[in-house]
Each structure stands twice: as structure tokens, then as C-alpha cells.
N, C-alpha and C positions, 0 to 999 in steps of 0.2 A: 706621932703624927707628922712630924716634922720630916722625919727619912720619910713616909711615903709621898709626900707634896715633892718631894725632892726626885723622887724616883720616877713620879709621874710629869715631872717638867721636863723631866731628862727623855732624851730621842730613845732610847735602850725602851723606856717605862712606856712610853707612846705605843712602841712595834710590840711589846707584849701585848699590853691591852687590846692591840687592834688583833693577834694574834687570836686572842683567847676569845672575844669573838667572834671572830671567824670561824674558831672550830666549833663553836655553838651551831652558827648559821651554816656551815658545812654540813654538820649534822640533820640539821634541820631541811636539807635540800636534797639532802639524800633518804631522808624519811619521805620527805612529800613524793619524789621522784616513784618510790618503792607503791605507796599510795593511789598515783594516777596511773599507773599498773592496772590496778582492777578493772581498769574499764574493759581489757580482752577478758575477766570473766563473765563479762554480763551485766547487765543492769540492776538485778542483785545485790552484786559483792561489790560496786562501785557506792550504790545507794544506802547499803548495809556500812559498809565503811564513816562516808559520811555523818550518819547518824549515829556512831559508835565515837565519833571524833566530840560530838556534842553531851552524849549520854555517859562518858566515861566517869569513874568517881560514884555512880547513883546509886543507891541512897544515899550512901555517907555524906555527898557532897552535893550539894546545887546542883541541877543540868547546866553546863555552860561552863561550870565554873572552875572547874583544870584548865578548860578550855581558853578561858580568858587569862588567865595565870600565866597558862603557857604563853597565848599572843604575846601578852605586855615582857615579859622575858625575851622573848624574840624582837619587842621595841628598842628594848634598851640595847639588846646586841645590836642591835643594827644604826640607833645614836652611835652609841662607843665606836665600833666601825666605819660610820662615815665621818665623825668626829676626828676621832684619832688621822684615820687618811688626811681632811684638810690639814691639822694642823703639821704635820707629818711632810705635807705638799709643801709648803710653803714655807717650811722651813729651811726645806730640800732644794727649793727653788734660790730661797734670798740668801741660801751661804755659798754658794755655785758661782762664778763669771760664768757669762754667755756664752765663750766661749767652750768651757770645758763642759756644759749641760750638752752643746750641741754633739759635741763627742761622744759625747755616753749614748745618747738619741739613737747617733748613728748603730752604737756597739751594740745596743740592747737586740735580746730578741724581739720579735713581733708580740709576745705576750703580752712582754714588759712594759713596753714604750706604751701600748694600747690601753693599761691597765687601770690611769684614771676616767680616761674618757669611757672605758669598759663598763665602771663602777657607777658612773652618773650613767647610761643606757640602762641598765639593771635595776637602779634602785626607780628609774620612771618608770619600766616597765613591770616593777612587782607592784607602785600603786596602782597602776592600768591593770594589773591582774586582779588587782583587790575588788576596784569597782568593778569589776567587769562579771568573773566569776564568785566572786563572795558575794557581794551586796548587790548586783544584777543594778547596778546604775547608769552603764553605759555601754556600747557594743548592743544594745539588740535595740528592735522595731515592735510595732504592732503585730507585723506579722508572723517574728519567731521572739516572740517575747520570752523574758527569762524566770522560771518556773520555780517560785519561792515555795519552803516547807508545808505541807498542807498535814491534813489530815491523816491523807495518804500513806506520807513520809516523807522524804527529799526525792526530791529527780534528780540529781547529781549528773546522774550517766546522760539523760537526755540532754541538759543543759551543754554539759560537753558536746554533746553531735550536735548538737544548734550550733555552736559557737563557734566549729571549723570546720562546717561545708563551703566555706570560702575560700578563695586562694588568699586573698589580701591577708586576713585573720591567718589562715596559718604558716604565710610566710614571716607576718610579722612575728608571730612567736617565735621562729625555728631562727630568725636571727638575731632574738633575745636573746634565745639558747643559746648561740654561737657566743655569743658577749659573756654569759655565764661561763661558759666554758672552757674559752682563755682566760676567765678571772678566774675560774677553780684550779688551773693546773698551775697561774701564778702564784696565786694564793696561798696553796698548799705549800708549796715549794718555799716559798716565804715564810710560813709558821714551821716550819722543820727546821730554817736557818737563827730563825728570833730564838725559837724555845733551846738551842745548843743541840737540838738532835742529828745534825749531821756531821758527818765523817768520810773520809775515803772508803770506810771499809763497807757503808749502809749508803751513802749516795747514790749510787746504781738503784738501790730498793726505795728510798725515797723520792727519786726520779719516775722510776715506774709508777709508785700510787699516783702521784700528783698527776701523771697523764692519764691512767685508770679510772680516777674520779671524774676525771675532767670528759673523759671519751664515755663513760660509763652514764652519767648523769647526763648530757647531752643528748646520747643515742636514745635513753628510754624516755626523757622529755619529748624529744620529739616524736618517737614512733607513735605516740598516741592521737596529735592533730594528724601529724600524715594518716592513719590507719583510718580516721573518718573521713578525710578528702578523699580517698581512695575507694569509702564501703565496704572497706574490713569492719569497721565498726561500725553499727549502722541505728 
């Protein structure tokens, strides 16, 4: 017990932890991404989906309850990563003179230097995505009210074309996205250098994923608010 308290105070034990969920939530962002996908098949496969998300496990298990499983897994990744980051910040911050932080400022890419203020934009805007699209507590009115599970089944897809026939609403998302976006291709490129995966000889190929995910995950996040501002999707 004693090596791990020890390994965990150490800055090396931090950049893993935060590493290791990150590739959780990486995962996890690229499953959802793959997910709001469906909506170009129709109302169907968007709605089918959703309710496959809640019924998965049945019988064996509760309805919900992978489901819930999985959430709280995704809580605690996402503690340990914003965790690990402050304490990470601040360490990074108070062993620096002012001087030589402000150098680095300069040197970093735009990724980099963005990448905590990246991270607090992100994590505001996945509980604004929570209430908004999961629990339908905010973003809508009386008159496009937001259309909880009935009898029916889920409206999922409809919910979605409610929620970005507005410019406001879908520019605010698309420049979350942007904020995800230079944090994935930070990110990545950061869990490749923590975990010892990189080399002269894979740097090239681990350069390319980390802009891949990063361009990849952004384009199909977006394309789906654009597609209904536009009446592609409708």
C-alpha cells in the first residue's frame, strides 16, 4: 500500500491516472459520437438505439441497470480526470517562476496552452448537455417542449430536431465541439507520451491518430445539429 500512496503523490502516478481515464472517456466519446450517427437513419434507428441503450442486459439484469453501471464508471472517470488535472495544475504552476511559465506560454502550441481552460468549457458543457438532452430540464419552452419516454417509446430523434432549429443552440454546441476537439488531439498525444508509447520510429502514427480522433469526432459531432439547421434532418 505504501508504493502505491507513493506512486500516486508522485507527478509520473497523477499523468497516468489522468491518462487512463482519459482513454476511458475517449472511448466513451467516440461510442457516443458513432451513436448520434443514427439520427441520418431515421427516426427509427435513432429512437431504436436509445431504448437498446436503456434495455440492454434484459432479463438477466434490471432495465437501466448496465446502464447506470456504466454512467457511475464514466463519473468516476471523469473525477479522476478532472482531479488528477487540478492537482497536476498546480503543481505545475507553484514549481515554475513566472518567468519561465511565461516562455513555455509562448512555445506551446495552441492546443496546449488552451487545454485547461479547454477542459473547464467541456466539462460545463457535458452537464448543460445532461440537463438539456437526458433529463430535458433546460433549453426548451412550452412551445417545443422536451418529449420524455412514453408508452410509445422514446422520441430521441425528434428531441434532437427540437433542440437545433436554432442558430444560438447549434452554434453553442459546435463550439463545445471545437473545445473537445483540441482537447482530444491534446489529450491523446499526452496519453501516448505518459503510457511510454512513443518513439521516433511510431511518432508520425501517433500524431496522426491523435488529429484523426480529434477531426473525426468533431466533424460527426457536428454534422448532426448542422444537418437539422439546414433540413437534412428534419
Amino acid at each position: 500500500m505504501a508504493a502505491v500512496a507513493t506512486f500516486y503523490r508522485s507527478t509520473i502516478g497523477k499523468k497516468v491516472l489522468m491518462a487512463l481515464s482519459g482513454i476511458l472517456l475517449v472511448g466513451f466519446v467516440v461510442a457516443h459520437m458513432v451513436g448520434n450517427l443514427k439520427a441520418f437513419l431515421g427516426p427509427e434507428a435513432l429512437n431504436t438505439y436509445a431504448g437498446f441503450l436503456r434495455d440492454v442486459g434484459e432479463p438477466l439484469f434490471p432495465r437501466e441497470l448496465l446502464l447506470w453501471i456504466f454512467r457511475i464508471v464514466m463519473l468516476v472517470a471523469i473525477i479522476v480526470h478532472v482531479a488528477m488535472a487540478y492537482q497536476l495544475t498546480r503543481r505545475d504552476l507553484s514549481g515554475r517562476p513566472v518567468h519561465y511559465a511565461n516562455k513555455k506560454m509562448l512555445q506551446a502550441s495552441f492546443a496546449s496552452s488552451t487545454m485547461r481552460w479547454g477542459g473547464l468549457i467541456i466539462l460545463f458543457f457535458v452537464i448543460y448537455h445532461l440537463l438539456h438532452l437526458t433529463g430535458g430540464m433546460v433549453g426548451w419552452s412550452t412551445t417545443t417542449p422536451f418529449i420524455h419516454e412514453s408508452a410509445e417509446g422514446f422520441q430521441t430523434y425528434q428531441n434532437v430536431v427540437n433542440a437545433f432549429q436554432s442558430w444560438p443552440a447549434t452554434l453553442f454546441y459546435i463550439l463545445a465541439m471545437g473545445a473537445l476537439g483540441m482537447h482530444l488531439y491534446h489529450g491523446v498525444w499526452s496519453m501516448v507520451q505518459t503510457l511510454g508509447l512513443n518513439s521516433k520510429r511510431f511518432n508520425t502514427f501517433w500524431h496522426g491518430l491523435s488529429v484523426a480522433v480529434a477531426a473525426v469526432c468533431f466533424c460527426g459531432f457536428i454534422s448532426v445539429p448542422l444537418a437539422v439547421l439546414l433540413g437534412l434532418v428534419h
